[in-house]
N, C-alpha and C positions, 0 to 999 in steps of 0.2 A: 322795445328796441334793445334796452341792457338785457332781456334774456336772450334775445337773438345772437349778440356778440357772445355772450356766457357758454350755448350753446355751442357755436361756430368753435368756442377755443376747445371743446372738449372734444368735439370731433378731430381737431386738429391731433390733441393731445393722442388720444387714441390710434389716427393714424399712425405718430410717428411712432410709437410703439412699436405697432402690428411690422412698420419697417423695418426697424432694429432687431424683432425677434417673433420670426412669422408663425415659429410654435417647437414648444419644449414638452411638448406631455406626449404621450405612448399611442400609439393611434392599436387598438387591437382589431378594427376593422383592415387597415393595412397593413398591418402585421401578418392577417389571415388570409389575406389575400392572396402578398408574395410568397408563405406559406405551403398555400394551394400550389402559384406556380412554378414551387421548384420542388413538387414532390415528385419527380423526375429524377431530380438530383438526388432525393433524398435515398428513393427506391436505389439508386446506384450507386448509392454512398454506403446502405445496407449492404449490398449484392457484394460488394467489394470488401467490405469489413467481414461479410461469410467467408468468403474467397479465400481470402487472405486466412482469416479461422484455418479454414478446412487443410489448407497447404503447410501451415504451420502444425497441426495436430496429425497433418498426414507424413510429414517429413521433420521433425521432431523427438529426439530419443526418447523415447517412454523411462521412465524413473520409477522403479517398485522399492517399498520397503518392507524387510522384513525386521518382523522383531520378539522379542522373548522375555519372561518377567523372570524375575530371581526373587525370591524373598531368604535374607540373607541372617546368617543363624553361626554362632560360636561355642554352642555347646560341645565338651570333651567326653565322651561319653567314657571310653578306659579310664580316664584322668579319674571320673566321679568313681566310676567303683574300685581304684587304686588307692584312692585321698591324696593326689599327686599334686602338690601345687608348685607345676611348675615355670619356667618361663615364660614355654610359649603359652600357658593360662593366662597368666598376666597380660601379654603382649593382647589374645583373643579379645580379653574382656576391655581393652583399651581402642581399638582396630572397629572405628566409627563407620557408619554409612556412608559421610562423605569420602572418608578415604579409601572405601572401596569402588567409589564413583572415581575418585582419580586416579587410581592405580588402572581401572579400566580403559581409562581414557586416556594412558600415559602412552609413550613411542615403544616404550618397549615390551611391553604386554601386546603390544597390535602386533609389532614385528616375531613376538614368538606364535602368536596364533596364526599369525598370515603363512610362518614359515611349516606347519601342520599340512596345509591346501593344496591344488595342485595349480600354483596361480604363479608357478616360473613362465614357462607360455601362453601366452592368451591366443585364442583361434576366432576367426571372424570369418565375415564372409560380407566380401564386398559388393555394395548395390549402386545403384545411378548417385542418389544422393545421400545414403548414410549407410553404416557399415553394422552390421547388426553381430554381437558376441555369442559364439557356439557354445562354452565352456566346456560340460562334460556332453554334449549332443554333437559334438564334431565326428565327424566321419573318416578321421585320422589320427594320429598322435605325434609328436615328435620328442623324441630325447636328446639329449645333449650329455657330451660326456666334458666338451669345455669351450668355452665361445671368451671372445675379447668386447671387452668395455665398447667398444666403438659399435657394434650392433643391437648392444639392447635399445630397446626401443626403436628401432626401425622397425618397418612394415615391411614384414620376408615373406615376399608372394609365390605359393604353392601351385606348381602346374603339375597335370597328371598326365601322360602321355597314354597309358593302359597301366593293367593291373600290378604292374611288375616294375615300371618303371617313370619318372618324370623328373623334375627340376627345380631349384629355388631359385628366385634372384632379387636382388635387392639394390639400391641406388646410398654408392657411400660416399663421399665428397664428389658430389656430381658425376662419378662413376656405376656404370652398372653392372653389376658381378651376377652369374649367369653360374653354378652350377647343378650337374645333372646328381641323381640318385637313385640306388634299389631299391626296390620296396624291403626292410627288415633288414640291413645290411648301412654299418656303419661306414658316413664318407667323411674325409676329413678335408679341411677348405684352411686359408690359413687366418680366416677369423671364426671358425667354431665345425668342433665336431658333432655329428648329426645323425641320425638316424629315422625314418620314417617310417611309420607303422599304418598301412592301410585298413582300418575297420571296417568300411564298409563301401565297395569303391562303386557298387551302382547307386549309392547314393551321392558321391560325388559325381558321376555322369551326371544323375539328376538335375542337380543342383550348376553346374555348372553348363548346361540345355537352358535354364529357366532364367538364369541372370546373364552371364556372359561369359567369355573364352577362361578369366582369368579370375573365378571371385573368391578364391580363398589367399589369406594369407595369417600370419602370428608373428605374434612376438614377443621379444623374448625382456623379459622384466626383473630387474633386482631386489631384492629382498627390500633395500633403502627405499629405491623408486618408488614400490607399493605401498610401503608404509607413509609417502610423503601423498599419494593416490589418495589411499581408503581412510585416511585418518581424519578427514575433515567430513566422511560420508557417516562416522560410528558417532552414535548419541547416547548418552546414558541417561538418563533424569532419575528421579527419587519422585517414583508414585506415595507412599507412604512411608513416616519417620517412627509414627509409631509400631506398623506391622513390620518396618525393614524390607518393604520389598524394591525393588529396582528395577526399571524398564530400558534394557538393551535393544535398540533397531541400527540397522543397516541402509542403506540406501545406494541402488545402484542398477545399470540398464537389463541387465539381464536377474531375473528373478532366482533361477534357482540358485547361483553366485550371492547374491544376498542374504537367501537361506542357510547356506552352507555356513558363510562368514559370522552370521549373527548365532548359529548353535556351537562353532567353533572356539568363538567366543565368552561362549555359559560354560562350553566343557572345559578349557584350559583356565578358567577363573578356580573353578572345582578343582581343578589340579593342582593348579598355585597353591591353592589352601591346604589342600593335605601336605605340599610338600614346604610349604613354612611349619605347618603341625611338627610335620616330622624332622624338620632339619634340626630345631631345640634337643628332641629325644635325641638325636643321633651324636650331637657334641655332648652331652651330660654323659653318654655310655660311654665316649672317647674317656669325657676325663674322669670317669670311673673307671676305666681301664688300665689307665695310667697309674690311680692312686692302687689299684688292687696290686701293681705290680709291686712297687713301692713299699705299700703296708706288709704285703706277703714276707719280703726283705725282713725288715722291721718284727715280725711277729717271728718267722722263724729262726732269726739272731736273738731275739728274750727266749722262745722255750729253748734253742742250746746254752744261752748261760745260766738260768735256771737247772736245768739237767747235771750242767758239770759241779753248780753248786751245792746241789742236794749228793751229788757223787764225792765232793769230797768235803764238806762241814756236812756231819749227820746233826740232824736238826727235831725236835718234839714238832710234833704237828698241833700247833699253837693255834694256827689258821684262823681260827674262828674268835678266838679270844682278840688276837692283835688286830683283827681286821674290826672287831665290834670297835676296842679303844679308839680307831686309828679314825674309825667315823664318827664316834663324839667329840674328837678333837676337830673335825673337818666340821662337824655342826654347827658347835660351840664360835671356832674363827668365823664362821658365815655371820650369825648372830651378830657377831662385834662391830663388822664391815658391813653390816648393814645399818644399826646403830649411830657408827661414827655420820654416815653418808646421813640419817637425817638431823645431825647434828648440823651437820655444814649447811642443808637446806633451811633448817630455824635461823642460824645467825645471817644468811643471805636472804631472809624475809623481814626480819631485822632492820638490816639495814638497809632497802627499799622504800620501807613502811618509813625510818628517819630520813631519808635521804628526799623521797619526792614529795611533792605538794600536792599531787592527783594520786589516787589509789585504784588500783585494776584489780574487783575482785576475782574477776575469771583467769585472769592471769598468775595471781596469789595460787588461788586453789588451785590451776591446774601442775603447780610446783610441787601441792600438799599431796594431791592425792596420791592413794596409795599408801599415804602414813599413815601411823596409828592415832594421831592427833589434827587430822582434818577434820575431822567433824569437830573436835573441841574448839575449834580458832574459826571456824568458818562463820558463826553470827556475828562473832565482836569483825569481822572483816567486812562483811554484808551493811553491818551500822554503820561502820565507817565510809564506807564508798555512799551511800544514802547522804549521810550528810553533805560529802563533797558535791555530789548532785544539786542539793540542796544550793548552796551557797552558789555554783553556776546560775541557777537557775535567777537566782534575787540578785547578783549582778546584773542582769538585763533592766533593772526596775531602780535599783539604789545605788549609791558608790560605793570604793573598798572602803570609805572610813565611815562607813554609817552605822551606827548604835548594832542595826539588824545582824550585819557581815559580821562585826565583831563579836559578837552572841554566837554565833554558830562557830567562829576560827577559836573558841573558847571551848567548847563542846567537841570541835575536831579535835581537839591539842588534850583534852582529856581520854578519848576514847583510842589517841595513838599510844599516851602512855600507858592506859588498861590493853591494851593488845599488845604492847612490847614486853609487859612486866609479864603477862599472860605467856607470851612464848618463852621467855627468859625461865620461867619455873619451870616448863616442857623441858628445854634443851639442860636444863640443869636435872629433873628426873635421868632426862637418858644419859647423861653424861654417867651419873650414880651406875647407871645400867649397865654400861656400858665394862665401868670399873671390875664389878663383882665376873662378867661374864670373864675376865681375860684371870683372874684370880683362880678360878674354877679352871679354863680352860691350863695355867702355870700348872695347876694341880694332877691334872691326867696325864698331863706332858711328861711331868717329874715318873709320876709312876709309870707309865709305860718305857723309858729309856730305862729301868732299871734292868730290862731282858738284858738276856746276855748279846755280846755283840753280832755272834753269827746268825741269830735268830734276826735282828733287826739287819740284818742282809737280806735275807730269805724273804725275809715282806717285803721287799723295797724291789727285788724280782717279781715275785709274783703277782705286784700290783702293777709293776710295768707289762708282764706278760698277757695280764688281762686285759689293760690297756689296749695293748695292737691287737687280742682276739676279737674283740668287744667290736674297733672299728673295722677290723679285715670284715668281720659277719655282715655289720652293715652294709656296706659295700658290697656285696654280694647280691643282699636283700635288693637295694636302691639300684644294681642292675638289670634284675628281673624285672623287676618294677616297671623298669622304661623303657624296657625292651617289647613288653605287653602291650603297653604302653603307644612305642612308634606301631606296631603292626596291627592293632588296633585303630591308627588313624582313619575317619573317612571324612568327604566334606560334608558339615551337615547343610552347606547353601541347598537350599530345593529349587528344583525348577517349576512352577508357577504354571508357566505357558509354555510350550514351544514352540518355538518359530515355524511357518507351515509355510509352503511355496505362496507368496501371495497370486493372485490369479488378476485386479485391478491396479493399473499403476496410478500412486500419487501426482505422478506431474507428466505430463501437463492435466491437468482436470477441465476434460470436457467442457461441460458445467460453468463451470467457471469463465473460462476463455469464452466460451460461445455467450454467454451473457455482456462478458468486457467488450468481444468485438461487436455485440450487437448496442452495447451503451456506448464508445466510440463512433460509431458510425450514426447515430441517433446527437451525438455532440457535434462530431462533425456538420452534421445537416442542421443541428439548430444555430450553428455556427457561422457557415454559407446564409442561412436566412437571415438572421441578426447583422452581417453586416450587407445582403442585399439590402435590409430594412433600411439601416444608418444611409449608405448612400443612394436609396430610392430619393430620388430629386423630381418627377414627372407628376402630373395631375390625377387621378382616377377617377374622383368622384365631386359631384358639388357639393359631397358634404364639405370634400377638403378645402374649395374653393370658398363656399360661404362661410365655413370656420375661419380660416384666414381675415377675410374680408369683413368676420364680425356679423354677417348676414344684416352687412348694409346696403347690399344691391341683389337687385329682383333676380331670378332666375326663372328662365322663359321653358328650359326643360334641357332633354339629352336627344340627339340625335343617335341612331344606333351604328355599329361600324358594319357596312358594304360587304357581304363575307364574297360576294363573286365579283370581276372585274365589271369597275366603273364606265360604261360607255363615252364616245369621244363628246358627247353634247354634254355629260356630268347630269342630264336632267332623267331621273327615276322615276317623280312621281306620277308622271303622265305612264310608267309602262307596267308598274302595277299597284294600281290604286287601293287597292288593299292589302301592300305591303304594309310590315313591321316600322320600314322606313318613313313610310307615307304616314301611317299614323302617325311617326310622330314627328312631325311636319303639320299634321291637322292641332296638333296636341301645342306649339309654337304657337300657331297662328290663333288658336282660341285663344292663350295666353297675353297676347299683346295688344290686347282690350282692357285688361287691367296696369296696364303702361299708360296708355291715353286710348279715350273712349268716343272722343270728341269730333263734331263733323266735317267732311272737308277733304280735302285731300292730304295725304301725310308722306311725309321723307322717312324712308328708314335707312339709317349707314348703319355698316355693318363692317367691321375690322377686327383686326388679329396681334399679338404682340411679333410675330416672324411668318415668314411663307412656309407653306406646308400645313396650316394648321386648318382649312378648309373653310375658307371665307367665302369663296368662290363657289365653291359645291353649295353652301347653306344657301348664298345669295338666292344662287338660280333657283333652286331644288325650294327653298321657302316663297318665292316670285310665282314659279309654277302651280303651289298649291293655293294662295291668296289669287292667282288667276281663276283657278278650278270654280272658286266661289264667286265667279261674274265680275272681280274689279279688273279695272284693268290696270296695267302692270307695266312697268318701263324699270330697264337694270341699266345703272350707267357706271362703267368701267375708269373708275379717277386713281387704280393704280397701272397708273401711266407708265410709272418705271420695269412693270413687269406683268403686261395685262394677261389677262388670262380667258375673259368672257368670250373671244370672240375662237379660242379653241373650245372653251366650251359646247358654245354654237355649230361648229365647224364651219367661222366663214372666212372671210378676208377680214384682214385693218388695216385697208389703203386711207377710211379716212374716219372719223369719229369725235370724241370729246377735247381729243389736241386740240384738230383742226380746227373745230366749232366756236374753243374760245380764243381762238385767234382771229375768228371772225373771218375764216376763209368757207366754211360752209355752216349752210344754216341747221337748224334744228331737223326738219323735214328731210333734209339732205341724208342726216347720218342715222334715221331713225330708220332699224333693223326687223323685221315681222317674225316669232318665230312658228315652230310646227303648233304649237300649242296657242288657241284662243282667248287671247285679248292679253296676250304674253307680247312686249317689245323688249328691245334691248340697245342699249347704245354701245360699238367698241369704243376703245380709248386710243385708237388711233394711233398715227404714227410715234413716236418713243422723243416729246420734245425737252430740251436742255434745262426748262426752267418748269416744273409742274409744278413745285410751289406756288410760285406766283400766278400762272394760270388759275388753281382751283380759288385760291384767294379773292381773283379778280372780281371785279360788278358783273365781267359776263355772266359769270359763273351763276349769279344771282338772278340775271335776267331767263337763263337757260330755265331755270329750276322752275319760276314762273311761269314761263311760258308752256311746261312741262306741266306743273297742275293745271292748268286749263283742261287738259285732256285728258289724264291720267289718276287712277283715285292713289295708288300706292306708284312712289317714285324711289327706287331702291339699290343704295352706291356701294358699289363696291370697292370700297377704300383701301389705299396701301398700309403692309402693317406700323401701328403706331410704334414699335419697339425699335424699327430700322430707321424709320422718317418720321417727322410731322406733317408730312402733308394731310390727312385727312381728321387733324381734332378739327377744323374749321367746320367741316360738316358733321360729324358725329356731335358736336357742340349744338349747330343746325336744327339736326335731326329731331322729329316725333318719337322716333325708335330707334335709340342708337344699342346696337348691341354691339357686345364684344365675346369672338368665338375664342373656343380653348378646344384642345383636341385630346383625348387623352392616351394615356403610354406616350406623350408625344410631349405637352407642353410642360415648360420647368413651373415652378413653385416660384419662383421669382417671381414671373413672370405677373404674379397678382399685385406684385408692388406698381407694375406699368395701368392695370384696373382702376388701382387706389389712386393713383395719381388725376387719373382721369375724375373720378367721383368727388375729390375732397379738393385739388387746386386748381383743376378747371370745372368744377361744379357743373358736373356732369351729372345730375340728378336723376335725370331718367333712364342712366346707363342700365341694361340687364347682360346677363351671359346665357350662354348655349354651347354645352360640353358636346364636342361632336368627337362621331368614331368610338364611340361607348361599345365595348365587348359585353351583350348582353345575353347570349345563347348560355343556356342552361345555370342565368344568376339571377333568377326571379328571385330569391332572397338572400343573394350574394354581396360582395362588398359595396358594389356598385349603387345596390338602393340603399345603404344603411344611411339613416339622417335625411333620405332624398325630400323634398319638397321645403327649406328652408329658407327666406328670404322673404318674399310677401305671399308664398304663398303660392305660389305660381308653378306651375310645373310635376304635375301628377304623369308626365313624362308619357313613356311607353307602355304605362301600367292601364293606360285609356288602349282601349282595342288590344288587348296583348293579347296573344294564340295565332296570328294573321302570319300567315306565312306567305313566302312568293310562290306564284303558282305554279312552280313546277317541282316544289317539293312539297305543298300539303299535304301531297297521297300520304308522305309516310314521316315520321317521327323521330327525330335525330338521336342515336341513341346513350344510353349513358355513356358507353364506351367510348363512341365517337366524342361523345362533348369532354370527357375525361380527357384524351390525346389529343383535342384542339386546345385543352389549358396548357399542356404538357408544351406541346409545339411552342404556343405563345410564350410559354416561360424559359 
């Protein structure tokens, strides 16, 4: 007994579950299903994304690029074999990769290459939907000798009338300007003078035969404009940092324009560079020109005062003697002035070495070198910077007052005063040195001033004289030099690659596009199925229904769907009995021997959760086949609100199961015979106010009894329970209560109305029957995945399957056909 209840609540428990959440997991059988039937969509979701492809690659400017490599080089070749080092050397050897990548890519490098080209007119030739660039392939020309701001860039459409004559016209503040011209003969308009040049003019008939009345036009472009154009088409990058090369490309619709620009581009780079090379040599010859003037002055104002002074002080030509003196006196002074100078570097090492707490040996020496006394002072300097190391070092470990630091600030304080006393005896050598060399030099000085005084005139000329020959020569020299020099410049940038017409354009890429539009259109259609999937709400299979359901109620099988119209009686099985349908009708009625087996006569009700779901058709159509086997058979019509059995039939319902249990006629009275053997049927009679209460009543009971006396299967066709309750009474009743579902037809809900029946009106021996099953060519389609679930019951249509109706078994439905009957359905 307490498991009984134990049980009971877990079923309970269970159902309300299955209420709350009829299922949250991925079904891949109906997934594949809807799938299947929107591969219709799918194929024209394809077909569309081609489509669209194809129009867009067909009408679509093509983009080619062209491009060129530099490997870029600053060697001076004159420079080398002159020994010239001059500015623009310096500048070469500073003049990096990147900045030759920016100067490239600057506005004004583009605007001088662009201004090379012949890219003031552009020529096109106008088509339906896009306008394609002639550049040097146009079959005309036009020059301009002066146009106004307000047409550049307008579209100036070119008409030809014959060889000799035609017209431009153009649209300028919504007006349109219309003049004619001669072929080779300047017109002038009073926005720009013009001139037309006919190249080739049966190529313009051509051409204008194949597109239309009017497809040429140009225009006209400013130097700014194109630079604001092409500047964002020019790309530089840096292939290699250590070989220095560089990769220039172009990009733009017309290919050989690309071409042109991107070698335009490598030639005026080369230019650049010879004429930075040379523009240095050209100012150093300026101002060598200048100074030669100058010196020249200069040199020939000394040899005339020299001249007048040997004409009148005659003079011993001493020359060699005063000039030998006059340079040991210049020696001797050098010695002293260089002496004193590292004098002043000792005592300002000096006083660093007192002055700081830290010592920089590299800083010291690089003061010394060059003296005669770096290498003597450079160890005791080396020891000293060690130990200050030192002492860093053991502060990270000990304090400034500890035994250790003081040991070593005692050892620094001795090795500063051996390194000061050490430089103090230097700077006191040199000083000694220093003394004797100006004693010596007092000495030569005295003897040479003893000449007599015209003589030391005479020197004091002729040293000035050679003075300005000495620099005029150089100057002369450092002329030629850099004259060889500029004329000698070349670039030595190499070209690598040269840009070649490209023959495939980069964009749009085939390829490419036709893989995107074909992976859109493959997203789109998983798209349309995914949310076909999400809002698929209908029944398909019993798997779905005994999943729901927990496969706690029997399933009796599937009836298949009627592919041709249903006759006015609804009854098939009598007209071909070895129909697909008929079996399984045979395939039902074996199964509800495993419902109840027991002898005697039996009730079967038979209801639906809404009309339409084919309760009426199973009735008769299962009635007929349980006749075929010798019971005999009575169908009674108790949905009163909307009968249906007796259009089934095709009879009257002047009087039937109303009137019966109202006790206005009897049993006999409303019992109907049909074409088929040991087949009756009752209608439901006139349409009365209260059928609640009638099926409810004791008649209704006596009816039913009096009913088995006669009859082995007595079979109601009840109204649906989702609209009314009229018929749990009898389905409750019933031996065989089933309950039909129809599929593509009945919601998923609809199993909460099942549950209800099974678990709170304990309805135990409820089973279902999925009618209108789309089975043609899904022998292992969605429709059987899981089929046979619940007790077992229902090996369905797969009993007798191949049975066709007999006016199609001659022949074979084919894939094709079964292919466009999913299509249609989806």
């Amino acid at each position: 007994m307490f498991q009984d209840v134990t049980n009971s609540q877990q079923n309970l428990e269970q159902y309300k579950e299955r209420l709350e959440k009829i299922s949250s997991e991925f079904e891949l059988g109906l997934f594949i299903h809807i799938l299947v039937k929107s591969i219709l969509w799918i194929v024209l979701f394809l077909c569309v994304a081609v489509f669209l492809c194809y129009i867009d690659l067909r009408y679509t400017q093509p983009v080619y690029e062209a491009s060129t490599i530099l490997q870029l080089r600053s060697d001076n070749t004159p420079n080398k074999i002159l020994n010239i080092q001059s500015f623009a050397a310096a500048d070469e050897n500073n003049n990096s990769v990147s900045e030759a990548i920016e100067y490239l890519k600057s506005r004004d490098f583009i605007k001088r290459s662009l201004s090379k080209l012949p890219l003031q007119i552009e020529y096109y030739n106008e088509g339906t939907f896009k306008s394609m660039e002639s550049y040097t392939s146009t079959p005309y020309t036009v020059e301009l000798s002066n146009n106004q701001p307000q047409v550049q860039g307008l579209k100036i459409y070119t008409e030809f009338h014959d060889k000799t004559s035609g017209q431009i016209s153009f649209t300028l503040n919504e007006v349109n300007h219309i003049y004619p011209f001669k072929n080779q003969e300047w017109t002038a308009t009073p926005y720009l003078t013009f001139k037309v040049n006919m190249k080739d003019y049966n190529a313009i008939v051509d051409k204008e035969s194949l597109v239309k009345k009017t497809p040429f036009f140009f225009t006209i472009n400013s130097i700014q404009d194109l630079v604001n154009n092409y500047k964002s088409n020019v790309q530089v990058k840096l292939l290699s940092d250590a070989a220095k090369t560089i990769k220039i490309s172009f990009s733009d619709n017309n290919p050989v324009k690309a071409t042109d620009i991107v070698n335009c581009l490598a030639a005026e780079f080369k230019e650049s560079d010879v004429e930075r090379k040379s523009e240095s040599a050209k100012k150093i010859i300026s101002f060598i020109d200048n100074q030669l003037d100058t010196s020249y002055i200069k040199l020939r104002d000394a040899e005339t005062s020299l001249q007048e002074f040997k004409k009148n002080h005659p003079v011993q030509d001493n020359d060699i003697i005063s000039a030998a003196k006059a340079n040991r006196v210049n020696s001797l002074e050098d010695k002293v002035v260089s002496n004193q100078i590292q004098v002043e570097l000792l005592e300002n090492v000096i006083k660093k070495i007192e002055s700081s707490k830290s010592i920089d040996a590299y800083n010291l020496l690089s003061v010394l070198v060059g003296t005669e006394y770096d290498a003597a002072i450079r160890a005791p300097i080396e020891s000293l910077e060690k130990l200050l190391e030192k002492k860093e070092e053991m502060l990270y470990d000990v304090t400034p007052s500890s035994g250790s630091i003081k040991n070593i600030d005692y050892l620094i304080e001795i090795q500063k005063k051996l390194l000061t006393e050490t430089i103090r005896v230097l700077e006191q050598t040199i000083k000694d040195k220093v003394g004797n060399l100006e004693s010596k030099t007092d000495e030569i000085r005295t003897n040479f001033y003893k000449l007599p005084e015209s003589e030391l005139e005479y020197l004091k000329l002729q040293r000035l004289y050679n003075i300005h020959e000495k620099y005029y020569t150089l100057l002369l020299e450092k002329k030629t030099e850099y004259a060889i020099s500029k004329e000698g410049n070349v670039s030595q940038n190499i070209t690598l690659e040269e840009a070649v017409v490209p023959k495939t354009p980069v964009s749009p890429d085939k390829t490419i596009a036709i893989s995107v539009s074909i992976a859109l259109g493959l997203f789109a259609s998983l798209l349309l199925v995914l949310v076909r999937y999400l809002l698929h709400n209908e029944l398909n299979s019993l798997h779905e229904i005994t999943k729901q359901t927990n496969s706690s109620i029997a399933t009796l099988g599937i009836i298949p769907k009627y592919k041709k119209d249903i006759p006015v009686s609804q009854l098939l099985v009598d007209k071909n009995p070895k129909s697909l349908i008929a079996e399984a009708f045979r395939s039902v009625r074996a199964n509800l021997q495993f419902i109840s087996n027991e002898p005697g006569p039996k009730i079967m009700a038979v209801t639906s959760t809404i009309s339409g779901e084919g309760k009426t058709f199973v009735a008769i159509n299962l009635a007929g086949i349980i006749a075929y086997s010798g019971k005999k058979v009575i169908i009674l019509d108790l949905d009163m609100r909307k009968p249906k059995i007796h259009l089934g039939f095709n009879v009257q319902n002047i009087k039937g199961m109303s009137t019966m249990l109202i006790g206005k006629d009897s049993p006999l009275d409303c019992i109907q015979h049909s074409s088929l053997e040991n087949l009756d049927f009752i209608t439901a009679g006139p349409i009365p106010p209260n059928p609640s209460e009638l099926i409810i009543s004791n008649r209704m009971d006596e009816v039913l009894d009096s009913l088995k006396e006669t009859y082995d299967m007595i079979i109601i066709d009840n109204p649906p329970i989702g609209l009314v309750t009229d018929g749990i009474s009898m389905i409750q009743r019933a031996d065989y209560p089933i309950y039909i579902f129809r599929a593509e037809y009945s919601k998923r809900n609809f199993i909460q109305n099942l549950d209800r029946l099974y678990n709170e009106n304990k309805i135990k021996r409820l089973s279902i029957i999925l009618n209108g099953v789309e089975v043609q060519g899904n022998r292992y389609g969605y429709y059987n995945y899981g089929y046979g679930y619940g007790y077992g019951y229902g090996y369905g249509y797969g009993y007798g399957y191949g049975y066709y109706d007999d006016q199609h078994k001659q022949a074979e439905v084919s894939l094709f056909k079964r292919m466009l009957n999913r299509l249609k359905k989806g």
